[in-house]
PDB file with SEQRES, HELIX, SHEET and CRYST1 records, atoms N, CA, C and O in Angstrom:
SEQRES   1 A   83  UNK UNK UNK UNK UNK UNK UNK UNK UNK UNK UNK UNK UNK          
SEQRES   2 A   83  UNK UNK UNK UNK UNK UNK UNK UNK UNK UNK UNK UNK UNK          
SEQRES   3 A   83  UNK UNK UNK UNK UNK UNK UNK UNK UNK UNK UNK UNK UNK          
SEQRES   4 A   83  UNK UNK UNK UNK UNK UNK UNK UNK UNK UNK UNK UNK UNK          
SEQRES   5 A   83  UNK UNK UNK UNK UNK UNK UNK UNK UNK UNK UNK UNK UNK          
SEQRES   6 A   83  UNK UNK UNK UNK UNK UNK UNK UNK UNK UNK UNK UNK UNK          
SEQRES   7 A   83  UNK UNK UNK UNK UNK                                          
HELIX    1 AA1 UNK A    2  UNK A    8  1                                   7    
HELIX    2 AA2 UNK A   10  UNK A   31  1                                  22    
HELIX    3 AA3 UNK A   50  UNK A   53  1                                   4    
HELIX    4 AA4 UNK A   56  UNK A   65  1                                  10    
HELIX    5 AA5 UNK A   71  UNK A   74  5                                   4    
HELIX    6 AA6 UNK A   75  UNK A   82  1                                   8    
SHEET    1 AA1 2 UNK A  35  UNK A  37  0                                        
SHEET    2 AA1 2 UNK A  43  UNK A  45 -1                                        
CRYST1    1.000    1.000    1.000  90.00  90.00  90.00 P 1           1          
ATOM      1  N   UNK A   1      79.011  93.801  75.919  1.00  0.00           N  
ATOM      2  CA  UNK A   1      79.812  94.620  76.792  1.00  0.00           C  
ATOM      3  C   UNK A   1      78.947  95.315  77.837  1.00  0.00           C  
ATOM      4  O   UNK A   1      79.228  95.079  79.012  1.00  0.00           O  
ATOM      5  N   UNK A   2      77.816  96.235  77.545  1.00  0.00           N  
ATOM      6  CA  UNK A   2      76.387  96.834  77.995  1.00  0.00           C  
ATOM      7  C   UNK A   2      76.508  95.682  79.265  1.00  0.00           C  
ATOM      8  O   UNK A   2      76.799  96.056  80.401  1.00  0.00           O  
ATOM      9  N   UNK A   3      76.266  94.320  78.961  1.00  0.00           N  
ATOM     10  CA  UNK A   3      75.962  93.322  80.214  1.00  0.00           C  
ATOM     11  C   UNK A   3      76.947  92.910  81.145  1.00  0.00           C  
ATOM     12  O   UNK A   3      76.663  92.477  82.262  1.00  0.00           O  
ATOM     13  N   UNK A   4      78.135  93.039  80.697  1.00  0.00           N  
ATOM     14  CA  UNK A   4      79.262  92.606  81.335  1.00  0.00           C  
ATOM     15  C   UNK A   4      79.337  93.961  82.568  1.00  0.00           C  
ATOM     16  O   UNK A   4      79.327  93.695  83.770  1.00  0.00           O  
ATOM     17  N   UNK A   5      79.414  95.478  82.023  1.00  0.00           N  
ATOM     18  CA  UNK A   5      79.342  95.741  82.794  1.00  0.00           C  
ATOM     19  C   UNK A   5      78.611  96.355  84.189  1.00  0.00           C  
ATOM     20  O   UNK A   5      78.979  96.977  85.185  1.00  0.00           O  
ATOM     21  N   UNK A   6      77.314  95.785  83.638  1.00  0.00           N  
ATOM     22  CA  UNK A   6      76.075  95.838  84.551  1.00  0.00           C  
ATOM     23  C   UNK A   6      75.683  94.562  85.142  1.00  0.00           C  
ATOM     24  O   UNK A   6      74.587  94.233  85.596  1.00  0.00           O  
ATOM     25  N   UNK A   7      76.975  93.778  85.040  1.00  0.00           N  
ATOM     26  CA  UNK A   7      77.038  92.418  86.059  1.00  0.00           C  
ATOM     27  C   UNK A   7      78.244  92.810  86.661  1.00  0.00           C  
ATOM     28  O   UNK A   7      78.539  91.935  87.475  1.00  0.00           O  
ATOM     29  N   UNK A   8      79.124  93.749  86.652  1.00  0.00           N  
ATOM     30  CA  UNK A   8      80.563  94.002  87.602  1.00  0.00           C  
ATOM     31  C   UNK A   8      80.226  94.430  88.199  1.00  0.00           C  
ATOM     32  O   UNK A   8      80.624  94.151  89.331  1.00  0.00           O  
ATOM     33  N   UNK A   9      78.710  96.003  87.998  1.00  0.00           N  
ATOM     34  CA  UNK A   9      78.477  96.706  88.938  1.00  0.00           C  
ATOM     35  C   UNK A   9      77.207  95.669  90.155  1.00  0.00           C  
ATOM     36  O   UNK A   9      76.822  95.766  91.320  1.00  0.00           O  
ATOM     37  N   UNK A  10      77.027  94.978  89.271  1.00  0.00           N  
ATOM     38  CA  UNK A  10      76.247  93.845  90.585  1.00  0.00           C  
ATOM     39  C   UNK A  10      76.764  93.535  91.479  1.00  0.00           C  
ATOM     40  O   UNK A  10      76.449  93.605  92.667  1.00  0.00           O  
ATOM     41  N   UNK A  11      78.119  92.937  90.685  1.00  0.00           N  
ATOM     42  CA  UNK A  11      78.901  92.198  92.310  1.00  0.00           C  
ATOM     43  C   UNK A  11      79.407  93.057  92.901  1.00  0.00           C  
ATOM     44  O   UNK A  11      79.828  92.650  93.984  1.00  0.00           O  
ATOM     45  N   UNK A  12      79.658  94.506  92.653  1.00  0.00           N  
ATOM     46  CA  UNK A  12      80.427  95.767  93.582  1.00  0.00           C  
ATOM     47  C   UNK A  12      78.980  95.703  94.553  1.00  0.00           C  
ATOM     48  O   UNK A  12      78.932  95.539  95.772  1.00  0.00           O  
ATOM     49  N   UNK A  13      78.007  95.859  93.743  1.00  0.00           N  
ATOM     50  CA  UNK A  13      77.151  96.383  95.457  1.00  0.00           C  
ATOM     51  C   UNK A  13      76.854  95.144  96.059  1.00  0.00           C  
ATOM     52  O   UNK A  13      76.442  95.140  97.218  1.00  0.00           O  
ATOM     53  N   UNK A  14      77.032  93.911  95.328  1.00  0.00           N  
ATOM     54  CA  UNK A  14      76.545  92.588  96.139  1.00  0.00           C  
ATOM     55  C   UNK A  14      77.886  92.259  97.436  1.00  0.00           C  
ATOM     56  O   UNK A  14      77.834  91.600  98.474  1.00  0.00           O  
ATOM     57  N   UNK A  15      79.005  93.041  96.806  1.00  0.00           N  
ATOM     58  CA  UNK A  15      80.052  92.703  97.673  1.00  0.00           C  
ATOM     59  C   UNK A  15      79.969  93.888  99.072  1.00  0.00           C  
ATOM     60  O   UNK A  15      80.504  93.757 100.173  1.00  0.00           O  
ATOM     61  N   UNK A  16      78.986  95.207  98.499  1.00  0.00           N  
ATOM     62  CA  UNK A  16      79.101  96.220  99.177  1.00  0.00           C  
ATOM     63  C   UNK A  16      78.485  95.973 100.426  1.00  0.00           C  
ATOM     64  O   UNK A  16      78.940  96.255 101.535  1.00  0.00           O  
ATOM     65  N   UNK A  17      77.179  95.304 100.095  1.00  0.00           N  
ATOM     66  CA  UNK A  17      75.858  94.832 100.644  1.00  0.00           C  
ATOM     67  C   UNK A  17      76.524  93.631 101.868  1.00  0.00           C  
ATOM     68  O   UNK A  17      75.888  93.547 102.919  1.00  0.00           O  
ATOM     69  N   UNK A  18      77.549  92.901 101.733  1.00  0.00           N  
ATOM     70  CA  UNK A  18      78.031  92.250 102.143  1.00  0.00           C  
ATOM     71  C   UNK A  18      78.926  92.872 103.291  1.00  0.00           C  
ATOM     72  O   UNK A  18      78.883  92.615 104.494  1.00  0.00           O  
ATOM     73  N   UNK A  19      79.839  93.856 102.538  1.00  0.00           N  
ATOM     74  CA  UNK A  19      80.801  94.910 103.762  1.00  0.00           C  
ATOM     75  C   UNK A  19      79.512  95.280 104.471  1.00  0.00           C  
ATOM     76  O   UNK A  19      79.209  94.250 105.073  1.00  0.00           O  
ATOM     77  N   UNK A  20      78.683  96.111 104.697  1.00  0.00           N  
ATOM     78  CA  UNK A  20      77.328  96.491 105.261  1.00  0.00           C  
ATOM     79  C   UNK A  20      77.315  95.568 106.039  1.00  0.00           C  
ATOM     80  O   UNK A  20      78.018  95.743 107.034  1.00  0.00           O  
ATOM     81  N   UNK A  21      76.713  94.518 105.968  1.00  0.00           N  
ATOM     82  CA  UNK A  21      76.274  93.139 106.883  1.00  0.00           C  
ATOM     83  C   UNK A  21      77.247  93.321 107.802  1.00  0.00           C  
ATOM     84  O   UNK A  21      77.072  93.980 108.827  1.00  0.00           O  
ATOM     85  N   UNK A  22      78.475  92.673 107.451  1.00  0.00           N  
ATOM     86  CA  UNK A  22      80.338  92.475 108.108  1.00  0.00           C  
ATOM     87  C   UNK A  22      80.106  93.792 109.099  1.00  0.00           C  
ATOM     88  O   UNK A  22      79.939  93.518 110.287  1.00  0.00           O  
ATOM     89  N   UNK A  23      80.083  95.006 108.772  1.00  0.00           N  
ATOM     90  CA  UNK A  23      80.100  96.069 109.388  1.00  0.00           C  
ATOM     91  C   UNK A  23      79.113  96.421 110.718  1.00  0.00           C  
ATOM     92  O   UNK A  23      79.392  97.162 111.660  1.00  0.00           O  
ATOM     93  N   UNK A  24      78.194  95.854 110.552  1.00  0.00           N  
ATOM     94  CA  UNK A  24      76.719  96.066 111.427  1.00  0.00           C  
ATOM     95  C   UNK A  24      77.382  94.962 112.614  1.00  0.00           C  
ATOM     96  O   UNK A  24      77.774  95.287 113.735  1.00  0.00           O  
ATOM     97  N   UNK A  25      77.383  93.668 112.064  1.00  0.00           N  
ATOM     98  CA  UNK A  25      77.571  92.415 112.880  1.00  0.00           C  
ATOM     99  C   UNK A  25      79.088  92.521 113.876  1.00  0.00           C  
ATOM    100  O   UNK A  25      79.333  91.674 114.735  1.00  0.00           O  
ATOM    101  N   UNK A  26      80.030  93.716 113.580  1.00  0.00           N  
ATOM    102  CA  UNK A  26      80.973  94.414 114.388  1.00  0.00           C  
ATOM    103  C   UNK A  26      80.729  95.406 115.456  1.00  0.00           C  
ATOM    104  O   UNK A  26      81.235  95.440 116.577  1.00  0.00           O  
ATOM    105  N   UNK A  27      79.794  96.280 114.873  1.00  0.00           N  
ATOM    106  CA  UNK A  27      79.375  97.175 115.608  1.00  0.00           C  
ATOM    107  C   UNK A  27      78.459  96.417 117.096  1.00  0.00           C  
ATOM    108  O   UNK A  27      78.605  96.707 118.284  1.00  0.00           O  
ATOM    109  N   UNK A  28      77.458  95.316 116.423  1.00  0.00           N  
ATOM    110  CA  UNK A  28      76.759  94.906 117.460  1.00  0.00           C  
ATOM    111  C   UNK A  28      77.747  94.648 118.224  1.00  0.00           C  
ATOM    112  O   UNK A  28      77.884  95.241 119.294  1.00  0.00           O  
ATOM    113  N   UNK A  29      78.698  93.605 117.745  1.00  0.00           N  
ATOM    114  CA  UNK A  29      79.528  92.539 118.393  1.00  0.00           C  
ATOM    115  C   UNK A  29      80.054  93.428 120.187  1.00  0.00           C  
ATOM    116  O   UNK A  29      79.865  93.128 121.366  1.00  0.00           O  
ATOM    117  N   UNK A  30      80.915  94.840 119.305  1.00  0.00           N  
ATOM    118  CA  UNK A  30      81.406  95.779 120.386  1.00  0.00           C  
ATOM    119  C   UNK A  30      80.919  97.061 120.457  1.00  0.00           C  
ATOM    120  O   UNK A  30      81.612  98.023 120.790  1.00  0.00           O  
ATOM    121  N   UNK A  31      79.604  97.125 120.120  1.00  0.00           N  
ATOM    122  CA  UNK A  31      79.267  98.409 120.103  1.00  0.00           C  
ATOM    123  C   UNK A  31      78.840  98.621 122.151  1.00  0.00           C  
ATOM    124  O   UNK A  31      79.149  99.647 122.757  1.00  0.00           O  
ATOM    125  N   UNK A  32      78.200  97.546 122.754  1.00  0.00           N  
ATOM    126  CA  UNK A  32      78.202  97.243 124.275  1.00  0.00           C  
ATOM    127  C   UNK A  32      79.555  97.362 124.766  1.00  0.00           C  
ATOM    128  O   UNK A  32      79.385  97.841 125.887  1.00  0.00           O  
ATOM    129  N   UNK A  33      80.771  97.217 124.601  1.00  0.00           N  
ATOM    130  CA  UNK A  33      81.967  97.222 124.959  1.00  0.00           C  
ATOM    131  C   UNK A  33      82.587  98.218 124.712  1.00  0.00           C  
ATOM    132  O   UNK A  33      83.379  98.557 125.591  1.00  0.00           O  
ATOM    133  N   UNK A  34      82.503  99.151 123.372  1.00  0.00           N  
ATOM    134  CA  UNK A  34      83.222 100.497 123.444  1.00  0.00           C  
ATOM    135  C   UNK A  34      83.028 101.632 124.216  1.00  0.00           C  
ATOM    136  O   UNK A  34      81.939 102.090 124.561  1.00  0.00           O  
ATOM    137  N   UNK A  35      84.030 102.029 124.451  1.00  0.00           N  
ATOM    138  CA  UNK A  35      83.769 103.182 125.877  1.00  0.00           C  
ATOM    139  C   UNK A  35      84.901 104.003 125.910  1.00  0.00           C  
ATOM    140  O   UNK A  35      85.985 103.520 125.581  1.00  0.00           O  
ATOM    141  N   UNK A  36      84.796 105.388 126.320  1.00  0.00           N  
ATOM    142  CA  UNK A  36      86.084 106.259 126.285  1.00  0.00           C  
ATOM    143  C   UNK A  36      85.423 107.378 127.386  1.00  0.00           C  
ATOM    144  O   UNK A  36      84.268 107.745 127.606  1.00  0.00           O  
ATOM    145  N   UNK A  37      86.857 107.760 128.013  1.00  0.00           N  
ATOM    146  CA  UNK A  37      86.652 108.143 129.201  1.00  0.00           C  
ATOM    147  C   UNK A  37      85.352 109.578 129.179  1.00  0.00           C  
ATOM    148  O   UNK A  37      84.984 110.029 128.094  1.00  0.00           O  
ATOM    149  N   UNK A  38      84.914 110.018 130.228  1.00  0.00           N  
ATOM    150  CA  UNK A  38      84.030 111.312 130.141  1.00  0.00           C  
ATOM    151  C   UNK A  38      84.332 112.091 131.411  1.00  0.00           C  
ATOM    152  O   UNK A  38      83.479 112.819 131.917  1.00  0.00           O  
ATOM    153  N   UNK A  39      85.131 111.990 131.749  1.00  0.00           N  
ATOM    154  CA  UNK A  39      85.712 112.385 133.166  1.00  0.00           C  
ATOM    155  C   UNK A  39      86.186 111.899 134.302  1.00  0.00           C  
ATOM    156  O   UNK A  39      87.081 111.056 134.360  1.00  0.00           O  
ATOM    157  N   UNK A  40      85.513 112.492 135.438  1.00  0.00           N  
ATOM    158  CA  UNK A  40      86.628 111.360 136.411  1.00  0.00           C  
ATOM    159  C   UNK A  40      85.607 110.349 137.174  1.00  0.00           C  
ATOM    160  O   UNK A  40      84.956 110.540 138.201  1.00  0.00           O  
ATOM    161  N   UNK A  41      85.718 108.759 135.996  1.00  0.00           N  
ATOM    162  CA  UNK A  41      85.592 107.645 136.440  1.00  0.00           C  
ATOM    163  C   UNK A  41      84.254 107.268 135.677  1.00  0.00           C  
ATOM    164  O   UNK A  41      83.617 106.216 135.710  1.00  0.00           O  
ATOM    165  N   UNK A  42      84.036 108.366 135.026  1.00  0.00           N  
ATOM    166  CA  UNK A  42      83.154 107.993 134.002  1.00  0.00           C  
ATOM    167  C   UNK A  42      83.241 107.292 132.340  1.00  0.00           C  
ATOM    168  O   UNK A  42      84.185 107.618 131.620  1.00  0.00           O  
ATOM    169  N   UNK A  43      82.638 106.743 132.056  1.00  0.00           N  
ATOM    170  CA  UNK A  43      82.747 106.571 130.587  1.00  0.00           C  
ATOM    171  C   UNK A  43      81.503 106.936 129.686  1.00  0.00           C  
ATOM    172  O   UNK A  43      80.347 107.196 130.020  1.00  0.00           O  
ATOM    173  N   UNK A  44      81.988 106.886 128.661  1.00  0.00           N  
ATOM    174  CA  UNK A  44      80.558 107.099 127.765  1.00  0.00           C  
ATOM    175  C   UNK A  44      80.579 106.247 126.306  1.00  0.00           C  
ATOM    176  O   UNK A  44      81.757 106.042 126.012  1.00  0.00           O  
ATOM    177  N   UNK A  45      79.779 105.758 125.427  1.00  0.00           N  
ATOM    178  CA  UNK A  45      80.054 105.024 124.160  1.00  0.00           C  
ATOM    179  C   UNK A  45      81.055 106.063 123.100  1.00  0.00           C  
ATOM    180  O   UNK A  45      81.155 107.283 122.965  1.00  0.00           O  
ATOM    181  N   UNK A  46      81.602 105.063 122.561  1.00  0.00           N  
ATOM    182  CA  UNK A  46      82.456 105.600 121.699  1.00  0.00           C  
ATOM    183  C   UNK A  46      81.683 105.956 119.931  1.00  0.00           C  
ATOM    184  O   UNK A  46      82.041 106.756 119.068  1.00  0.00           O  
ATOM    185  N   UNK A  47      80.909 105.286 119.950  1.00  0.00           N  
ATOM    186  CA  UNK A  47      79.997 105.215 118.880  1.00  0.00           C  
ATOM    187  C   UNK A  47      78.898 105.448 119.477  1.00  0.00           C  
ATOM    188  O   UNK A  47      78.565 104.765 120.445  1.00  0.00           O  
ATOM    189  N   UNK A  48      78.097 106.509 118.981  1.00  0.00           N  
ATOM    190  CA  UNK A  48      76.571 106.586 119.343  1.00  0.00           C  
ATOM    191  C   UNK A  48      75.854 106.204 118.489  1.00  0.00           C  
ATOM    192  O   UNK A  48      74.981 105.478 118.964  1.00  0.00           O  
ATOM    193  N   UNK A  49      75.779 106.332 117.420  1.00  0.00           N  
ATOM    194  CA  UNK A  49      75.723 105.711 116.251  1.00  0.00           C  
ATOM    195  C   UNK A  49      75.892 104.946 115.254  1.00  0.00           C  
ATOM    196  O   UNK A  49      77.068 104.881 114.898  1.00  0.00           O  
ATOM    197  N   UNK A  50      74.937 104.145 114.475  1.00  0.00           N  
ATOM    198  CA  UNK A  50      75.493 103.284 113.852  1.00  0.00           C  
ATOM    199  C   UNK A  50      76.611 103.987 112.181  1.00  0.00           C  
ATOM    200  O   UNK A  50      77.661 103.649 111.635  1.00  0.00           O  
ATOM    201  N   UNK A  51      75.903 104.712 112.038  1.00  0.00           N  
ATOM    202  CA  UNK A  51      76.335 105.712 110.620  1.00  0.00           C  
ATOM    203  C   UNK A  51      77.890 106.465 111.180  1.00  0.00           C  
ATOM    204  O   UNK A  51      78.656 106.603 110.227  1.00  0.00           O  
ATOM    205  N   UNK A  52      78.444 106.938 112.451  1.00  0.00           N  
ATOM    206  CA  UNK A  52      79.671 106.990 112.772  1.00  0.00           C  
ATOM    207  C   UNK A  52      80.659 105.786 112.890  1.00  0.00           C  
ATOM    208  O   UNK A  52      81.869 105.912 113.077  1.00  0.00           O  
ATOM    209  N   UNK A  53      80.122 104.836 112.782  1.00  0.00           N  
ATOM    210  CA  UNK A  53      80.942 103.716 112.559  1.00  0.00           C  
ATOM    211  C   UNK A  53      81.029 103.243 110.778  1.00  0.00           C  
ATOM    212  O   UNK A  53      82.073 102.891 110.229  1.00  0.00           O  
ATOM    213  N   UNK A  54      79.761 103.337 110.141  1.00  0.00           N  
ATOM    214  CA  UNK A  54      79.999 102.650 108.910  1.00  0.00           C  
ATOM    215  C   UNK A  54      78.827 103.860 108.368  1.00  0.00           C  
ATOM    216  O   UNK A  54      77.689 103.970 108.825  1.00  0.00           O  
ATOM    217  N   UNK A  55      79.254 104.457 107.605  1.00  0.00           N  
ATOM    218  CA  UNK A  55      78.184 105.246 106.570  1.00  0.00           C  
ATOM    219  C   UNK A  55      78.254 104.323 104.816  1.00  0.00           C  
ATOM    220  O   UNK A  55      79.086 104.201 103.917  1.00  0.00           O  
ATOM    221  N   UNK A  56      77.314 104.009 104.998  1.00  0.00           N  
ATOM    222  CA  UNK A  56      76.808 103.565 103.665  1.00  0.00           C  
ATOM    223  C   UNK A  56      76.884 103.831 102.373  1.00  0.00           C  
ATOM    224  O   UNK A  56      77.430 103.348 101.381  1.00  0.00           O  
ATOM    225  N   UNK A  57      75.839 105.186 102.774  1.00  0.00           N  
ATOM    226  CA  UNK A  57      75.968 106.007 101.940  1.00  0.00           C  
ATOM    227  C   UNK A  57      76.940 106.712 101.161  1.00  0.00           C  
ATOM    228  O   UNK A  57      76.873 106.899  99.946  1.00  0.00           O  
ATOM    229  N   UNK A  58      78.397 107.322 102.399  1.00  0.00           N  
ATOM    230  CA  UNK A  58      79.457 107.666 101.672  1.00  0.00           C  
ATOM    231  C   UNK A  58      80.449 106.562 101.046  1.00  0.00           C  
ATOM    232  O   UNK A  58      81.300 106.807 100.191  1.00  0.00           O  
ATOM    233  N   UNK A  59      80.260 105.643 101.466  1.00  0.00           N  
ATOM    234  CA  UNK A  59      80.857 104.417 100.897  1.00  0.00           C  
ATOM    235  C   UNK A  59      79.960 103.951  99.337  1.00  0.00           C  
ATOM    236  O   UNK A  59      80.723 103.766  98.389  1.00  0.00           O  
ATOM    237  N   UNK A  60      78.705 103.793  99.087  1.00  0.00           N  
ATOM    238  CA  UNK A  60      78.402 104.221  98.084  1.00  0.00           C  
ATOM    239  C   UNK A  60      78.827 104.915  96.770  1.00  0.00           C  
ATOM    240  O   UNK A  60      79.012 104.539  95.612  1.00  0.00           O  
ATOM    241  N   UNK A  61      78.894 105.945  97.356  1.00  0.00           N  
ATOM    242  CA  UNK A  61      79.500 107.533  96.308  1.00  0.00           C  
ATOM    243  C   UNK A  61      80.498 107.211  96.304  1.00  0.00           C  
ATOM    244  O   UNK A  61      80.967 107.389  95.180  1.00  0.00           O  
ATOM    245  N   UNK A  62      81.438 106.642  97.205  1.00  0.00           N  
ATOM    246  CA  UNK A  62      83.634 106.712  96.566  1.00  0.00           C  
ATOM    247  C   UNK A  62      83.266 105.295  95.370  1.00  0.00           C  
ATOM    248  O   UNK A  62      83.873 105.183  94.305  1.00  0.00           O  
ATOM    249  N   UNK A  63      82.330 104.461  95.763  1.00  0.00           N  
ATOM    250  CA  UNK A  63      82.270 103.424  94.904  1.00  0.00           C  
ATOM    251  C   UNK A  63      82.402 103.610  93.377  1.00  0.00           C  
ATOM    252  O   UNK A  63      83.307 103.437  92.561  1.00  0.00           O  
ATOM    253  N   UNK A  64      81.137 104.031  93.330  1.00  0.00           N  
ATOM    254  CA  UNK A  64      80.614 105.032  92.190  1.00  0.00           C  
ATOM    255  C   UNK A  64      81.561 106.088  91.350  1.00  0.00           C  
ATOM    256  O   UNK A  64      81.653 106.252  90.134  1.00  0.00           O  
ATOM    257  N   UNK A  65      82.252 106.762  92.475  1.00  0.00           N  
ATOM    258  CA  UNK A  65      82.894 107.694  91.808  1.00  0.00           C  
ATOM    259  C   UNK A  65      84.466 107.352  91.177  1.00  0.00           C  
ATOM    260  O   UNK A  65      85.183 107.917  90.351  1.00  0.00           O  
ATOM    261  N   UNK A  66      84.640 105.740  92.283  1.00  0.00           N  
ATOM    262  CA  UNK A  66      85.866 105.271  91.443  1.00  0.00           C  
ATOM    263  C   UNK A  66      85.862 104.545  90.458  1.00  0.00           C  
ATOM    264  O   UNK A  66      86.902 104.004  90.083  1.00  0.00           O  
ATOM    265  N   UNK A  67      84.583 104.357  89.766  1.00  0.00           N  
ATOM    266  CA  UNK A  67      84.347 103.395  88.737  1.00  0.00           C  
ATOM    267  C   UNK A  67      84.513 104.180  87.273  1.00  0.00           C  
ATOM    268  O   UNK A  67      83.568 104.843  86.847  1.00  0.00           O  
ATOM    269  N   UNK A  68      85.492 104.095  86.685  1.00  0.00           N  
ATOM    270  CA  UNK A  68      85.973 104.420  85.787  1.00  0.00           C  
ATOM    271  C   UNK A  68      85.863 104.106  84.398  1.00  0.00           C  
ATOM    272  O   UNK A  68      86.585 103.118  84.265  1.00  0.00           O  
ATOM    273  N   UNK A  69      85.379 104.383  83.316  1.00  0.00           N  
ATOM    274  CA  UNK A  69      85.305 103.552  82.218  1.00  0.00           C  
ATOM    275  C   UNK A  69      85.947 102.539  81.416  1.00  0.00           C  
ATOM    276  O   UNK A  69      87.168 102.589  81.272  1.00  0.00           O  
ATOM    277  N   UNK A  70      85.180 101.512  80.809  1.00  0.00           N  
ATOM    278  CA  UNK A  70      85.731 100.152  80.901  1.00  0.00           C  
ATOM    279  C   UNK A  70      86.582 100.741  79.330  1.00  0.00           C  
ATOM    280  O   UNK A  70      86.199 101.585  78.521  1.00  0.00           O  
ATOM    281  N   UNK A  71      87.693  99.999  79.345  1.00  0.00           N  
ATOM    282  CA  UNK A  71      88.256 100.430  78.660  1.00  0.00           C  
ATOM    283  C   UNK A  71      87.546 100.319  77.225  1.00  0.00           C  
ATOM    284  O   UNK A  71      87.753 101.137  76.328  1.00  0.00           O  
ATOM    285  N   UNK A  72      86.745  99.290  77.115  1.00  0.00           N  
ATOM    286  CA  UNK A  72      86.235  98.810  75.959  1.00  0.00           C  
ATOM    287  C   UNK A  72      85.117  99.838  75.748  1.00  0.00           C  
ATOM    288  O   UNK A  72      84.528  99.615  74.691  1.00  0.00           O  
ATOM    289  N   UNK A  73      84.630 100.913  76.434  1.00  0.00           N  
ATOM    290  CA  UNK A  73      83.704 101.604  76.077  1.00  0.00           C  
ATOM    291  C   UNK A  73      83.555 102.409  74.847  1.00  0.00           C  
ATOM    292  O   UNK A  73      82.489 103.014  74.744  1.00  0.00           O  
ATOM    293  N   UNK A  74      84.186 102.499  74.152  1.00  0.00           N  
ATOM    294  CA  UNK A  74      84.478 102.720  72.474  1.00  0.00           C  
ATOM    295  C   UNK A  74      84.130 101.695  71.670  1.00  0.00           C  
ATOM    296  O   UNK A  74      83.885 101.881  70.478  1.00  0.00           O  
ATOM    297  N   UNK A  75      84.076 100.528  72.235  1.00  0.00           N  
ATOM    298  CA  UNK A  75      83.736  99.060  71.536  1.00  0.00           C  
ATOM    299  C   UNK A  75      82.478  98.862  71.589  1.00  0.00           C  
ATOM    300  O   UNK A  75      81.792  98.470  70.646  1.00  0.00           O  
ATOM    301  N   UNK A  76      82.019  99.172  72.913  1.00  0.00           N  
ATOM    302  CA  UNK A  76      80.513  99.068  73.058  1.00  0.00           C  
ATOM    303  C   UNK A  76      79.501 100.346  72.909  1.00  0.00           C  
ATOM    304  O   UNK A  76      78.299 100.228  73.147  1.00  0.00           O  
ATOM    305  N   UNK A  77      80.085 101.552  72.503  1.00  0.00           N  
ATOM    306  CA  UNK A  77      79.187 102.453  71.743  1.00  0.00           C  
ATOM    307  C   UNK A  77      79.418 102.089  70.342  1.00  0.00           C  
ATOM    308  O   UNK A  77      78.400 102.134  69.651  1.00  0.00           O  
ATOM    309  N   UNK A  78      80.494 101.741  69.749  1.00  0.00           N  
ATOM    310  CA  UNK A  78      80.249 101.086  67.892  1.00  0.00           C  
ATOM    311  C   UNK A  78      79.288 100.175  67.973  1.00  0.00           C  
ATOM    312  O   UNK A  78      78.440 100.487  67.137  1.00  0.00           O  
ATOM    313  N   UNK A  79      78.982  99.240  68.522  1.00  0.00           N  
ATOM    314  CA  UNK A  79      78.409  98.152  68.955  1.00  0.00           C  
ATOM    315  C   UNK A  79      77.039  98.971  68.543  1.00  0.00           C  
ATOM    316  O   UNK A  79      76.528  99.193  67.445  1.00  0.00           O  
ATOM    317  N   UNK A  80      76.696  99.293  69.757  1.00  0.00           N  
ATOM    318  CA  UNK A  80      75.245  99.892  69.913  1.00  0.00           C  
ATOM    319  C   UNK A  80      75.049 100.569  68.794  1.00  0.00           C  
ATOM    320  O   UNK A  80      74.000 100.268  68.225  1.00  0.00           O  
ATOM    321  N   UNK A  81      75.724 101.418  68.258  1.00  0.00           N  
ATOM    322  CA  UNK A  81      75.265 102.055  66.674  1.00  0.00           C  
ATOM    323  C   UNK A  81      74.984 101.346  65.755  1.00  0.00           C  
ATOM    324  O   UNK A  81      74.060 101.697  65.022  1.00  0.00           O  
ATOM    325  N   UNK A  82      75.881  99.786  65.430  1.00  0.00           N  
ATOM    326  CA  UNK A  82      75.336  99.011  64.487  1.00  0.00           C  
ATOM    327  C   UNK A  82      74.013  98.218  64.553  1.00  0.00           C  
ATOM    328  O   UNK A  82      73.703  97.242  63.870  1.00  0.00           O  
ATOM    329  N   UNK A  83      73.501  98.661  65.243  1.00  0.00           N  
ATOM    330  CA  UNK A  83      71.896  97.534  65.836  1.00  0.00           C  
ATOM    331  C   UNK A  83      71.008  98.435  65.390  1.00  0.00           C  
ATOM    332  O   UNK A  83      69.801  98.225  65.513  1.00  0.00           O  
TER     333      UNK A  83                                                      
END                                                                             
């Protein structure tokens, strides 16, 4: 059980690691193209940053914090006591 779910949490960040990539390769795509007005006839970027478009980090932590215990976690602390 111990392995099962320290291979779910693999593919959450392998999938996370993946949104990341997806996310960057958007930003490049239109980060040259976004623009919002700054007065009269001006523009300015809409994103100055890459972290105002995609934060990592807080995407991280909701990850984490929505990961909830596997139901079997009563199964796999008996487990571990009998060894």
């Amino acid at each position: 059980m111990a392995e099962y779910e320290l291979m779910m949490e693999a593919l959450e960040l392998r999938m996370l690691d993946e949104s990341l990539h997806e996310h960057r390769q958007a930003f490049l795509n239109f980060a040259v193209k976004a623009e919002k007005k700054a007065g009269k006839g001006k523009t300015k970027p809409v994103y100055k940053r890459f972290r105002q478009f995609f934060d990592f980090d807080k995407e991280l932590r909701k990850m984490k914090n929505r990961r909830k215990p596997s139901r079997f976690a009563g199964i796999t602390k008996l487990l571990d006591r009998e060894e």
